[in-house]
PDB file of N, CA, C and O in Angstrom:
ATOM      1  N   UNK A   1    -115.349 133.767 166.651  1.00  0.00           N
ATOM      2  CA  UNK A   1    -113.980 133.529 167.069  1.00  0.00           C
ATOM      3  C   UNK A   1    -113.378 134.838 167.540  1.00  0.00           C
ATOM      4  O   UNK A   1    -113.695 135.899 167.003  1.00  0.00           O
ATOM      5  N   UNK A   2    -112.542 134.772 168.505  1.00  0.00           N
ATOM      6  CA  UNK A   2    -112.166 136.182 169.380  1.00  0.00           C
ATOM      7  C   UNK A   2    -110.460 135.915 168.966  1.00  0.00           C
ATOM      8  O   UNK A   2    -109.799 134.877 168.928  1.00  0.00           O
ATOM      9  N   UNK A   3    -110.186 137.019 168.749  1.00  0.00           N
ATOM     10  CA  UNK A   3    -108.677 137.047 168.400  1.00  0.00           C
ATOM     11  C   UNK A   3    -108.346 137.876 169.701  1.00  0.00           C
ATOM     12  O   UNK A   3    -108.996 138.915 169.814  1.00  0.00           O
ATOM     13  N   UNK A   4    -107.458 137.594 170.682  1.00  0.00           N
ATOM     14  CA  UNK A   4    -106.448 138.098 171.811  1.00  0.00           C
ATOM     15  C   UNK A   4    -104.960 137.876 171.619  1.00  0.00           C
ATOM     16  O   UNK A   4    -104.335 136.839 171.838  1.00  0.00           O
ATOM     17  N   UNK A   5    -104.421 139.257 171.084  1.00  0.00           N
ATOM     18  CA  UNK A   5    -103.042 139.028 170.500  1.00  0.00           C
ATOM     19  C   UNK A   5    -102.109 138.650 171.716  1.00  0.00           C
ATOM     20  O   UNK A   5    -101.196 137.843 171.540  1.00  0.00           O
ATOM     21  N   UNK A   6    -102.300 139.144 172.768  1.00  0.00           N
ATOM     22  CA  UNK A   6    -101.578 138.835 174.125  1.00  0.00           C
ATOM     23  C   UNK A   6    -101.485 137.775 175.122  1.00  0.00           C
ATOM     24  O   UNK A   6    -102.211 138.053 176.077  1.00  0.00           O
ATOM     25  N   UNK A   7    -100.845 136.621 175.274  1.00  0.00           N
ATOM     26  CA  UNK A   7    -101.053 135.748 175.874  1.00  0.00           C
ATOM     27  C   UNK A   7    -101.406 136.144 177.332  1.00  0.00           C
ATOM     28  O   UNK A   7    -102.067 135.339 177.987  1.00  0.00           O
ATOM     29  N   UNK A   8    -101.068 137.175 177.831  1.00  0.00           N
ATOM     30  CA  UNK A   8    -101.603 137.471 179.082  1.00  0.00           C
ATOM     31  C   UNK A   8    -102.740 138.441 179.052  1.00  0.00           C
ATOM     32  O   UNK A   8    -103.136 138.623 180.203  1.00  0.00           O
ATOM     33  N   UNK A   9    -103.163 138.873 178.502  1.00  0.00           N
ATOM     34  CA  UNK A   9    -104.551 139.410 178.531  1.00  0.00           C
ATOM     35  C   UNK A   9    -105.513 137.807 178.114  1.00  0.00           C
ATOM     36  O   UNK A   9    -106.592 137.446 178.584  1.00  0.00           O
ATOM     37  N   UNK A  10    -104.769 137.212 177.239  1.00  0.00           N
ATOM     38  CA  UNK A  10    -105.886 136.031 176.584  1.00  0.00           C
ATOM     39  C   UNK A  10    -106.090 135.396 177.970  1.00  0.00           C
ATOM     40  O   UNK A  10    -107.208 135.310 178.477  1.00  0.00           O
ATOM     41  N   UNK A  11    -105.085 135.002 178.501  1.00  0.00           N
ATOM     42  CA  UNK A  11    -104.937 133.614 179.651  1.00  0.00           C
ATOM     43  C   UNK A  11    -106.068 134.894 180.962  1.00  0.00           C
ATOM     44  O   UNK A  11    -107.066 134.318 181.395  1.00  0.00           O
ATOM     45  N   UNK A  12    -105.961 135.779 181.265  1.00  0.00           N
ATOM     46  CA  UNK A  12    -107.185 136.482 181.782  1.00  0.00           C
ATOM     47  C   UNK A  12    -108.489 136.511 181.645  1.00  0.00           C
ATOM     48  O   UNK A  12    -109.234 136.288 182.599  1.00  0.00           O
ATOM     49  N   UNK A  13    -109.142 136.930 179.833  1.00  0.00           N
ATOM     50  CA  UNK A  13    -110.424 136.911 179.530  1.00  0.00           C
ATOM     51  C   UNK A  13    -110.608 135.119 179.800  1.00  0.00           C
ATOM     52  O   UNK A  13    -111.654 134.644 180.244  1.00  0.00           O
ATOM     53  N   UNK A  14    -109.485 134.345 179.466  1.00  0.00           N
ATOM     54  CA  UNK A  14    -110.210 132.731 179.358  1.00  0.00           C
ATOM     55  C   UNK A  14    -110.599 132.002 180.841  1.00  0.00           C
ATOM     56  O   UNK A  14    -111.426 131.121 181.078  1.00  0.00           O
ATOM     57  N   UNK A  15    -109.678 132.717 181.735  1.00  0.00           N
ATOM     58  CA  UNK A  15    -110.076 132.882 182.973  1.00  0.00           C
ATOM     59  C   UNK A  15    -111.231 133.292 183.598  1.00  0.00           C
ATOM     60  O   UNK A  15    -111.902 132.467 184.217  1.00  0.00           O
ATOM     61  N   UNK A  16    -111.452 134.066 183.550  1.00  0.00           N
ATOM     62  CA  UNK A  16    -112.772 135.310 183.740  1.00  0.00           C
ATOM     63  C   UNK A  16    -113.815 134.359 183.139  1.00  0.00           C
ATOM     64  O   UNK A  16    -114.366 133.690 184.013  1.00  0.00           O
ATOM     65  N   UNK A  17    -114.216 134.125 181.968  1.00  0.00           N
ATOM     66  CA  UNK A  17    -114.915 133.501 181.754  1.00  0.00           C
ATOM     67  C   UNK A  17    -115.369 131.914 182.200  1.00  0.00           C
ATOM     68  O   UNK A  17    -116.511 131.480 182.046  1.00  0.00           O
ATOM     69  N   UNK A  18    -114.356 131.224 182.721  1.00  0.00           N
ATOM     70  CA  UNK A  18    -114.531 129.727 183.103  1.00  0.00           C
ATOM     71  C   UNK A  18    -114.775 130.360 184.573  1.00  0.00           C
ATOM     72  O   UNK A  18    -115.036 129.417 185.320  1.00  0.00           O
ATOM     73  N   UNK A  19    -114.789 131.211 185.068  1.00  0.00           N
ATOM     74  CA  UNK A  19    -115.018 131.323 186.557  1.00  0.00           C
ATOM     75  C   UNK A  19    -116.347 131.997 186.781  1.00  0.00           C
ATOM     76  O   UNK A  19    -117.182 131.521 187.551  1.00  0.00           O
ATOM     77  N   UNK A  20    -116.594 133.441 185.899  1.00  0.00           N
ATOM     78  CA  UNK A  20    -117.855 133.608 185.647  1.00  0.00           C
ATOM     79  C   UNK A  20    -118.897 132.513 185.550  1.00  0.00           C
ATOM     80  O   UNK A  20    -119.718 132.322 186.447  1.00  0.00           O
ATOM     81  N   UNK A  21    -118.839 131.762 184.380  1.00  0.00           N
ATOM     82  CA  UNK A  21    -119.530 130.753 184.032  1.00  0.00           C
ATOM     83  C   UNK A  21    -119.361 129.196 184.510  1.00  0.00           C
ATOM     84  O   UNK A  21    -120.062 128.273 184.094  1.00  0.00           O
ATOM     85  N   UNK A  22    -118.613 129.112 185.181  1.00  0.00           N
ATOM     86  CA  UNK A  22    -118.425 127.723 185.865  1.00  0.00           C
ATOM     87  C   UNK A  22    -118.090 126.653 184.256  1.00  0.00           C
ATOM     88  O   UNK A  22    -118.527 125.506 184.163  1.00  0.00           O
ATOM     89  N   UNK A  23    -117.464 127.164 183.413  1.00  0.00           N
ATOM     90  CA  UNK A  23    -117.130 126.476 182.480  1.00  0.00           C
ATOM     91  C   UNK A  23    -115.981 125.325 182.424  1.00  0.00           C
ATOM     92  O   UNK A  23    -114.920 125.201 183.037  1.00  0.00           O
ATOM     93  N   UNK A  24    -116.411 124.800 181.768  1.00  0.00           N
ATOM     94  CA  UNK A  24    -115.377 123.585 181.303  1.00  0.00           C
ATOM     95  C   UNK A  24    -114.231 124.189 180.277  1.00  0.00           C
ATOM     96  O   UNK A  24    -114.418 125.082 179.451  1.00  0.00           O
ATOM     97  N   UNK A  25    -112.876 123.410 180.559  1.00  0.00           N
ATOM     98  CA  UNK A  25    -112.091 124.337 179.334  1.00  0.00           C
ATOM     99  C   UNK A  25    -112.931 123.624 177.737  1.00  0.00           C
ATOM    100  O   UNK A  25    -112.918 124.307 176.714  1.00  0.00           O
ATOM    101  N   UNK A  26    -113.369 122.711 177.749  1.00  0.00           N
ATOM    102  CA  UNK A  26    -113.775 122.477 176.470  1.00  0.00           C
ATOM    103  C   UNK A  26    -114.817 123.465 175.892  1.00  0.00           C
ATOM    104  O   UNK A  26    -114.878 123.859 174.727  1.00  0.00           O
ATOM    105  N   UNK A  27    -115.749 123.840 177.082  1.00  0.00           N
ATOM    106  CA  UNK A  27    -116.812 124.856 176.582  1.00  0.00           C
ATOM    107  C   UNK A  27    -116.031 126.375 176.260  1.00  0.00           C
ATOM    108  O   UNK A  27    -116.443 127.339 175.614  1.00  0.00           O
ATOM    109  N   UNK A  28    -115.159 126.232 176.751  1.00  0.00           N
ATOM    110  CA  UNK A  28    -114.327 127.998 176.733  1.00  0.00           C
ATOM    111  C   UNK A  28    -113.645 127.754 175.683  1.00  0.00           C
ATOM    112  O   UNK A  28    -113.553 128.765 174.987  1.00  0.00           O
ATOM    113  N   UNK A  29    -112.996 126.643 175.153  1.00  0.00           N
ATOM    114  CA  UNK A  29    -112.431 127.184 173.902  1.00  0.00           C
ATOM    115  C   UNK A  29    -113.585 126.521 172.674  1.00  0.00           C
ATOM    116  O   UNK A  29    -113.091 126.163 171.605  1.00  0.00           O
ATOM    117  N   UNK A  30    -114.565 126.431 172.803  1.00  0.00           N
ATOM    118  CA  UNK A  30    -115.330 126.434 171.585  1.00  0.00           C
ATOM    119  C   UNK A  30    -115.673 127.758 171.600  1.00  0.00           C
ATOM    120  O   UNK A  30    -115.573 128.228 170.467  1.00  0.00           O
ATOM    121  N   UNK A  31    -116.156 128.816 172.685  1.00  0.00           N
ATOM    122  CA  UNK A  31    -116.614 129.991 172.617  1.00  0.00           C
ATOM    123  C   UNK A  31    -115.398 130.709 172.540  1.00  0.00           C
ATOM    124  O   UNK A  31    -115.747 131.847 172.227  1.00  0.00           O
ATOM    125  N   UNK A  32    -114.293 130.689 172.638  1.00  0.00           N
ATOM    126  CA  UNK A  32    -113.333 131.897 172.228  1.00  0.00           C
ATOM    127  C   UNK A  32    -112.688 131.414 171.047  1.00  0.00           C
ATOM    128  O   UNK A  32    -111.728 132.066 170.636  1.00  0.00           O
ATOM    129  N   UNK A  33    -113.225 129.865 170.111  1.00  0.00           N
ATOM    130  CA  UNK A  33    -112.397 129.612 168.648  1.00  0.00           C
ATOM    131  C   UNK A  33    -110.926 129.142 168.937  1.00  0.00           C
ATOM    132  O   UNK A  33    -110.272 128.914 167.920  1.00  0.00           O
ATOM    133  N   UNK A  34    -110.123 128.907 170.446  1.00  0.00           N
ATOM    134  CA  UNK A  34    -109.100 128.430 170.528  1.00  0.00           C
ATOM    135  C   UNK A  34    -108.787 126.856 170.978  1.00  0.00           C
ATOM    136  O   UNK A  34    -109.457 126.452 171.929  1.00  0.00           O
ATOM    137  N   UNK A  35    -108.086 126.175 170.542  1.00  0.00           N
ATOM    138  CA  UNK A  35    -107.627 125.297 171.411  1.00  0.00           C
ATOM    139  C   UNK A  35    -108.361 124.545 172.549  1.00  0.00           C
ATOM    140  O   UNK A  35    -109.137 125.429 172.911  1.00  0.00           O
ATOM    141  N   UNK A  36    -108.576 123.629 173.232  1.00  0.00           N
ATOM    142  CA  UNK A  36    -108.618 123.405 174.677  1.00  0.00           C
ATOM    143  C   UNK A  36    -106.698 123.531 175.192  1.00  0.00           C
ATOM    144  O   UNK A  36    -106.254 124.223 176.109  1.00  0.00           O
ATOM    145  N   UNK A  37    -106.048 122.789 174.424  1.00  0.00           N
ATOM    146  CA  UNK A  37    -105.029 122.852 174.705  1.00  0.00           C
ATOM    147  C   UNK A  37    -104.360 124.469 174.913  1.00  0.00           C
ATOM    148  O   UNK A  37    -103.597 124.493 175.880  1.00  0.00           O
ATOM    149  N   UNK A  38    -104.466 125.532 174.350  1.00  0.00           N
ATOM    150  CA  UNK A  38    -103.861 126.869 174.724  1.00  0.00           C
ATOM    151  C   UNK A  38    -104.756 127.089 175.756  1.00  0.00           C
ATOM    152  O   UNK A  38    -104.404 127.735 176.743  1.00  0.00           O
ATOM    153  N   UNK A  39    -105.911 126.613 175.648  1.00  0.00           N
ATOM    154  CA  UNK A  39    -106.968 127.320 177.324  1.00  0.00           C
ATOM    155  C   UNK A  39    -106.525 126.394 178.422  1.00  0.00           C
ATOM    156  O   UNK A  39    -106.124 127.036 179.393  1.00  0.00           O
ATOM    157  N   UNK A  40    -106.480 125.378 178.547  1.00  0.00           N
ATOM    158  CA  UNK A  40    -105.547 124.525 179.727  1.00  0.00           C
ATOM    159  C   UNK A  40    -104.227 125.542 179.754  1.00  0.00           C
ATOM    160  O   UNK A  40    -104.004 126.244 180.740  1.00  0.00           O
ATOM    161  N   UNK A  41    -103.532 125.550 178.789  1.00  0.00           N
ATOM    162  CA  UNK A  41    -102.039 126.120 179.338  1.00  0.00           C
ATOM    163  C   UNK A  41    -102.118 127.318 179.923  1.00  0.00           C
ATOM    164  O   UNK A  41    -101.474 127.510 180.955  1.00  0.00           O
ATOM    165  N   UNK A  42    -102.815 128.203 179.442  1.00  0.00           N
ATOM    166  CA  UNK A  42    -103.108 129.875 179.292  1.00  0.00           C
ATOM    167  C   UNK A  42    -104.264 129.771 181.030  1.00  0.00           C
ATOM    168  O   UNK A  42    -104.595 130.874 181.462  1.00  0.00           O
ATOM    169  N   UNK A  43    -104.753 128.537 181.835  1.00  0.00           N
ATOM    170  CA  UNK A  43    -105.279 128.918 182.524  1.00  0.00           C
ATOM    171  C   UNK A  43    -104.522 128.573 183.847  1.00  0.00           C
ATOM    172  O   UNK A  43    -104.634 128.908 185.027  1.00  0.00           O
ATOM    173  N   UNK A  44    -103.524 127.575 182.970  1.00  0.00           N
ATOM    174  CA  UNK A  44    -102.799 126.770 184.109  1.00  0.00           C
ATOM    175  C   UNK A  44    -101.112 127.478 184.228  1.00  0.00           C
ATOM    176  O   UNK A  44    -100.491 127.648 185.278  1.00  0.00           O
ATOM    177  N   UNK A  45    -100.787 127.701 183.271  1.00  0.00           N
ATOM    178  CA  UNK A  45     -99.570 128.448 183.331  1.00  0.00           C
ATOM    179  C   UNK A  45     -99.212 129.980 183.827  1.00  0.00           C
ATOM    180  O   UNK A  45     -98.800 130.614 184.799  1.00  0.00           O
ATOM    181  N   UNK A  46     -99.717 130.139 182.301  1.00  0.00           N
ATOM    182  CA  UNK A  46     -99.766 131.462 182.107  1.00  0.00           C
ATOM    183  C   UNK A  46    -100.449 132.279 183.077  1.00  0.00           C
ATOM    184  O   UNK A  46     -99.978 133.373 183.388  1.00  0.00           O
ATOM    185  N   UNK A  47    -101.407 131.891 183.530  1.00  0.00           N
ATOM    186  CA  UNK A  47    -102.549 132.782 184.210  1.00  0.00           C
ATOM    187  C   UNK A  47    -101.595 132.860 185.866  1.00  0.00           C
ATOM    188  O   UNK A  47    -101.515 133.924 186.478  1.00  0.00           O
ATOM    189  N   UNK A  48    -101.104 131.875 186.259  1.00  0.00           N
ATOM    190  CA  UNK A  48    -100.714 131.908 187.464  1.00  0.00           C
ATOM    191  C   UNK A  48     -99.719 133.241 187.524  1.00  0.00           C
ATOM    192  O   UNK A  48    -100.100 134.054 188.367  1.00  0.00           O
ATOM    193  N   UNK A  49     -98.717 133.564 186.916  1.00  0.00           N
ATOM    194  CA  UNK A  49     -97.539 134.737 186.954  1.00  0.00           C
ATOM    195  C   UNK A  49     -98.484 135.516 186.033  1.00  0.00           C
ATOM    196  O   UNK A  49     -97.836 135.580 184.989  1.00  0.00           O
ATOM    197  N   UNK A  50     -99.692 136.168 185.819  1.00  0.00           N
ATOM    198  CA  UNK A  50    -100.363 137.142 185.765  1.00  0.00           C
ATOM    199  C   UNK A  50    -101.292 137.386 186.387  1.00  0.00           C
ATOM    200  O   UNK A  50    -101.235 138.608 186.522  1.00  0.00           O
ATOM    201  N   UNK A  51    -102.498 136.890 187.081  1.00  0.00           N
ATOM    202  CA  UNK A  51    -103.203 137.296 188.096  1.00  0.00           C
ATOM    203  C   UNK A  51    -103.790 135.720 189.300  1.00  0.00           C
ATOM    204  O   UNK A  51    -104.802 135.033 189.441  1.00  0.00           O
ATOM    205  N   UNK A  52    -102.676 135.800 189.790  1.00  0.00           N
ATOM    206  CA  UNK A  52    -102.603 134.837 191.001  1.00  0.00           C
ATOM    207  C   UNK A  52    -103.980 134.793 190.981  1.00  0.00           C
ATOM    208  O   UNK A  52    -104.469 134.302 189.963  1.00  0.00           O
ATOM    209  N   UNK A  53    -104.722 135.173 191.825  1.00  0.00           N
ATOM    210  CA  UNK A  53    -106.014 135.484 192.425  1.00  0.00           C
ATOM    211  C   UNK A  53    -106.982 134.864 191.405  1.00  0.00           C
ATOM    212  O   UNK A  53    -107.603 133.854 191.735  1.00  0.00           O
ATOM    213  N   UNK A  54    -107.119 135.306 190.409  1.00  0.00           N
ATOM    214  CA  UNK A  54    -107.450 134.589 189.334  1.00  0.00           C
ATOM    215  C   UNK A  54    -107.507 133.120 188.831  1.00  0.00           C
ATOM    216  O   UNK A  54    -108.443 132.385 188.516  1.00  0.00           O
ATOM    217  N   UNK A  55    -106.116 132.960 188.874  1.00  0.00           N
ATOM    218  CA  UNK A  55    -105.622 131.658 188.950  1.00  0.00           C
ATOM    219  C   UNK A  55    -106.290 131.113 189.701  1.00  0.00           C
ATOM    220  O   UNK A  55    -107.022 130.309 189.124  1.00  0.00           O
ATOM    221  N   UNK A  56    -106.511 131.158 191.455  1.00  0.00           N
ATOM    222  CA  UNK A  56    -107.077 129.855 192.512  1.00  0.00           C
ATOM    223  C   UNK A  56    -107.673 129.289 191.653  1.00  0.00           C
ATOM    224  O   UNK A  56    -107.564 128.217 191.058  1.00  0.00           O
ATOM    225  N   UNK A  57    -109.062 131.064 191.632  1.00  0.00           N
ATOM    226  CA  UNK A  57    -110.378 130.956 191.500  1.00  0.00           C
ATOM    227  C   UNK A  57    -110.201 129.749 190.273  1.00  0.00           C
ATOM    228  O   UNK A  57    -110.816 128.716 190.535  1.00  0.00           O
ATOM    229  N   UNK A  58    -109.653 129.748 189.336  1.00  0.00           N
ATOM    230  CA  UNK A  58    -109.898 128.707 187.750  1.00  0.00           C
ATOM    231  C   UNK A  58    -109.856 127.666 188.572  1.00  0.00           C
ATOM    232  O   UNK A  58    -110.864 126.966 188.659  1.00  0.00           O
ATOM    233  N   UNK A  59    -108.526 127.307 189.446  1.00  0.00           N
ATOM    234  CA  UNK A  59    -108.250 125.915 189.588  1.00  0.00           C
ATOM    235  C   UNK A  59    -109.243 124.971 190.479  1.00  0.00           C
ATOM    236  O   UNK A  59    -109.531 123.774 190.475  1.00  0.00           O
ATOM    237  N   UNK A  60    -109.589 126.024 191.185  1.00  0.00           N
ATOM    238  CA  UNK A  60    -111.371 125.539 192.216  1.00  0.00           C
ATOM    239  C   UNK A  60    -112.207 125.228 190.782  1.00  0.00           C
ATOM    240  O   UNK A  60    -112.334 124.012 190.634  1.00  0.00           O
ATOM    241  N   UNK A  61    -112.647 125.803 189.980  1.00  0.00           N
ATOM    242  CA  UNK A  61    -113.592 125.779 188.897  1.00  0.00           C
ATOM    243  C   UNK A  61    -113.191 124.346 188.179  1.00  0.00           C
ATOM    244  O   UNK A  61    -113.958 123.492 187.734  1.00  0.00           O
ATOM    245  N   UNK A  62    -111.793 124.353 188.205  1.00  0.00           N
ATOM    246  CA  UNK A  62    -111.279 123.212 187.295  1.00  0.00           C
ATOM    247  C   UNK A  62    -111.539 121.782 187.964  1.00  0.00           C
ATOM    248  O   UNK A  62    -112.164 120.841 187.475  1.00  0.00           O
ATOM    249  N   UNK A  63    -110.889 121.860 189.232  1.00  0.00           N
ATOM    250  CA  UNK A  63    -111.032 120.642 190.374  1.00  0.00           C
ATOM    251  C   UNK A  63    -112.510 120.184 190.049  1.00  0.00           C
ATOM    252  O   UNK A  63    -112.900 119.087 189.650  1.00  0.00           O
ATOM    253  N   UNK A  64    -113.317 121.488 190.371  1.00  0.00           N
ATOM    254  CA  UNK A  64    -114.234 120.893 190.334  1.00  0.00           C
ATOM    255  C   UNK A  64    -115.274 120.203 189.276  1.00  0.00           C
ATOM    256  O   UNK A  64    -116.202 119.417 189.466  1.00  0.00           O
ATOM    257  N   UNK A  65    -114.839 120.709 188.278  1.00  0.00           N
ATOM    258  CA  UNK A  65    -115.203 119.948 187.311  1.00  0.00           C
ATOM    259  C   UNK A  65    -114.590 118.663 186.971  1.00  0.00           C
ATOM    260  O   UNK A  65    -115.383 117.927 186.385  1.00  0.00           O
ATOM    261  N   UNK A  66    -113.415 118.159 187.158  1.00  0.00           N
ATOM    262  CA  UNK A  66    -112.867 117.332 186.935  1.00  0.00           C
ATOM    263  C   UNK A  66    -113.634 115.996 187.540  1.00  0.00           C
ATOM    264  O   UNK A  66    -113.767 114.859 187.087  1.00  0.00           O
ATOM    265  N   UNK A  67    -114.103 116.663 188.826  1.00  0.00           N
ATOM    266  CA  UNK A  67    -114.677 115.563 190.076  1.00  0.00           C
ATOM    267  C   UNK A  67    -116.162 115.326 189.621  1.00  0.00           C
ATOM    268  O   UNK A  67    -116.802 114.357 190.029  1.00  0.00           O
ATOM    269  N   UNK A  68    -116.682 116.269 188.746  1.00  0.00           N
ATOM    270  CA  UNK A  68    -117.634 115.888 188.155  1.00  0.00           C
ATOM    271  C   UNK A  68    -117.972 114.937 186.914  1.00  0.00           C
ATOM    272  O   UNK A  68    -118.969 114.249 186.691  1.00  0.00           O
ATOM    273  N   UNK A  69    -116.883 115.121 186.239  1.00  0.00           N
ATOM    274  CA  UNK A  69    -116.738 114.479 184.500  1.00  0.00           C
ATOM    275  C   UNK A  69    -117.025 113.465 184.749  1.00  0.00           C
ATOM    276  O   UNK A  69    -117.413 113.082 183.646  1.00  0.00           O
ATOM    277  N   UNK A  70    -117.184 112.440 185.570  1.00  0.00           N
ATOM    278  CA  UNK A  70    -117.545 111.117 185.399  1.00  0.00           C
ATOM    279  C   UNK A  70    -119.207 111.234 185.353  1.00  0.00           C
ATOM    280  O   UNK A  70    -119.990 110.575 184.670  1.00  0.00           O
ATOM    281  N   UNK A  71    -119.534 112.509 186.504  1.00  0.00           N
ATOM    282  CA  UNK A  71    -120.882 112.121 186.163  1.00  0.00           C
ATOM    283  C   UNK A  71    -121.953 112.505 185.096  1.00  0.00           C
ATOM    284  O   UNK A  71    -123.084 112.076 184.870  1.00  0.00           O
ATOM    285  N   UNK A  72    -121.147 113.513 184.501  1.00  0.00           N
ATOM    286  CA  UNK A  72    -121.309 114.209 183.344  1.00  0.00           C
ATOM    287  C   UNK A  72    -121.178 113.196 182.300  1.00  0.00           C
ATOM    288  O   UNK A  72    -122.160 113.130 181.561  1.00  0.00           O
ATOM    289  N   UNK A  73    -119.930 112.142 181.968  1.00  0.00           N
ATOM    290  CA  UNK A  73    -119.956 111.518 181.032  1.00  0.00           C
ATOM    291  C   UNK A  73    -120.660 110.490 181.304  1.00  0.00           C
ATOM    292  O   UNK A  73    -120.678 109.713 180.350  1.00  0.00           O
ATOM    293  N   UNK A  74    -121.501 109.996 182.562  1.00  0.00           N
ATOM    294  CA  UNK A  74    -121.765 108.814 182.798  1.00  0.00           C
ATOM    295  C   UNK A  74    -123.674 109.102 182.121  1.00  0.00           C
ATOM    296  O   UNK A  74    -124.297 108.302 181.423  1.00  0.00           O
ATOM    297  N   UNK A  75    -124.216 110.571 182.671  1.00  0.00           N
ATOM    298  CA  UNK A  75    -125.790 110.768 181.778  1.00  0.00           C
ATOM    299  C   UNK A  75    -125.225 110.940 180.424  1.00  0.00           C
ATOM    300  O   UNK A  75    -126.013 110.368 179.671  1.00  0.00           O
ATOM    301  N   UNK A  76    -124.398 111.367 179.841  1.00  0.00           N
ATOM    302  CA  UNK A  76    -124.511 111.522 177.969  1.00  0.00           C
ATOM    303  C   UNK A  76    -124.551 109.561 177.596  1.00  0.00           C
ATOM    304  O   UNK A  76    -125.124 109.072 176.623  1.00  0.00           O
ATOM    305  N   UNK A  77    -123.893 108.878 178.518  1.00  0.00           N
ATOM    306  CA  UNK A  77    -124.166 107.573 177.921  1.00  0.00           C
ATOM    307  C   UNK A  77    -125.643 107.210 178.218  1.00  0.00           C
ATOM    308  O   UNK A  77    -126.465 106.927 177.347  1.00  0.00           O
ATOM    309  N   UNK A  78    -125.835 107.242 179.280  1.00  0.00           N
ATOM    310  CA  UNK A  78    -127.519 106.681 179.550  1.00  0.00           C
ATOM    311  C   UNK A  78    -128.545 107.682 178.344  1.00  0.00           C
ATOM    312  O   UNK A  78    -129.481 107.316 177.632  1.00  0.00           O
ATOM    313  N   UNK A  79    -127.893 109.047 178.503  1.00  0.00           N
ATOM    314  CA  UNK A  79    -129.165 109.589 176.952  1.00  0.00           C
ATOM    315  C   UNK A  79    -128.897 109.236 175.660  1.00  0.00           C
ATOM    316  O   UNK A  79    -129.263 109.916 174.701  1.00  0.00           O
ATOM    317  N   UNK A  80    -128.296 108.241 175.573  1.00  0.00           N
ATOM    318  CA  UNK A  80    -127.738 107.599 173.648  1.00  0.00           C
ATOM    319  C   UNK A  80    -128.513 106.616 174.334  1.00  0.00           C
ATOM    320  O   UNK A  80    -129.717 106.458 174.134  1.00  0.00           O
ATOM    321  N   UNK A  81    -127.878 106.001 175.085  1.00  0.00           N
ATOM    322  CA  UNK A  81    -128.645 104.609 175.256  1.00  0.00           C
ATOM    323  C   UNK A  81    -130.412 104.441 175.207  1.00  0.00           C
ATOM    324  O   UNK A  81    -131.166 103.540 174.841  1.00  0.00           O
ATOM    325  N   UNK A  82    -130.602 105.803 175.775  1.00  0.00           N
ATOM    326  CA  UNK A  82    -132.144 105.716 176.045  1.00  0.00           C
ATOM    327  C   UNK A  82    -132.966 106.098 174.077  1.00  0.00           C
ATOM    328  O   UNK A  82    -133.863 105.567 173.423  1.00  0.00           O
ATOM    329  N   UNK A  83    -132.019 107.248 173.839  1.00  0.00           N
ATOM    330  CA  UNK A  83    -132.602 107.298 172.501  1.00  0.00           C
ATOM    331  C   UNK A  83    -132.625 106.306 171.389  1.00  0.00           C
ATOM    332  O   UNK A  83    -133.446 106.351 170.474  1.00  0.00           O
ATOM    333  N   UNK A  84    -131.549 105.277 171.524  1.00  0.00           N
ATOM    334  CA  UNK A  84    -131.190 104.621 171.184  1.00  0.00           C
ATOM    335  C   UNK A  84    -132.639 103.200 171.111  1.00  0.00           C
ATOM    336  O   UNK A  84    -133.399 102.891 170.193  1.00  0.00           O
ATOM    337  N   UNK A  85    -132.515 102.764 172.237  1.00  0.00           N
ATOM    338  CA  UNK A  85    -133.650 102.139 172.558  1.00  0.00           C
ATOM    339  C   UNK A  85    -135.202 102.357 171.586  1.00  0.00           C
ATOM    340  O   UNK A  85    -135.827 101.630 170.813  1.00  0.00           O
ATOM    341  N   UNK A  86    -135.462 104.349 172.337  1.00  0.00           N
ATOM    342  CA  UNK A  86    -136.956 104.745 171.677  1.00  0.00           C
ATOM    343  C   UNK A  86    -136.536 104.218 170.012  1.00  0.00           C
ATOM    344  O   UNK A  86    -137.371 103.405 169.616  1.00  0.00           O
ATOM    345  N   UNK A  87    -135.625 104.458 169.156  1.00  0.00           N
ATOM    346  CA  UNK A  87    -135.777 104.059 167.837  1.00  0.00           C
ATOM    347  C   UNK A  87    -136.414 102.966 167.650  1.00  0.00           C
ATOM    348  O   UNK A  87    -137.324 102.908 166.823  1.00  0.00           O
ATOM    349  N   UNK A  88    -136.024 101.870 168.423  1.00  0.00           N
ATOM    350  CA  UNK A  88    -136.321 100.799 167.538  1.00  0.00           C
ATOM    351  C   UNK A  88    -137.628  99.853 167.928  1.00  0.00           C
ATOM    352  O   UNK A  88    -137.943  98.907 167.206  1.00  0.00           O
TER     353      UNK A  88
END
């Protein structure tokens, strides 16, 4: 767990990292121990009136994940289903 006493340094590193890594906010706040909810705000708020530039870059990262989640949630059902099946 990463402690960042500064909401604008935090809403930066949580940035940096979902853009580095093409992360999901769910994967970024299991790895920094916070919230999804402060990493949505801190990437969507906050981050914009501290490093614009920054900001796009998340919201491209974000869009695009968003446009993905269906297909993301649509294989975690087919791999239960399939393991599901081998059991029995």
């Amino acid at each position: 767990m990463m402690y960042i006493a500064a909401d604008k340094e935090r809403c930066v590193v949580l940035g940096t990292y979902i853009v580095e890594n093409r992360a999901t906010v769910r994967q970024t706040a299991a790895r920094y121990g916070v919230s999804k909810s402060t990493v949505h705000k801190d990437v969507t708020e906050t981050l914009r009136h501290v490093n614009r530039v920054l900001f796009e870059e998340v919201a491209k990262v974000l869009e695009q994940n968003k446009n993905e989640r269906h297909l993301r949630g649509g294989e975690a059902t087919r791999q239960r289903h399939l393991s599901r099946s081998e059991r029995k």
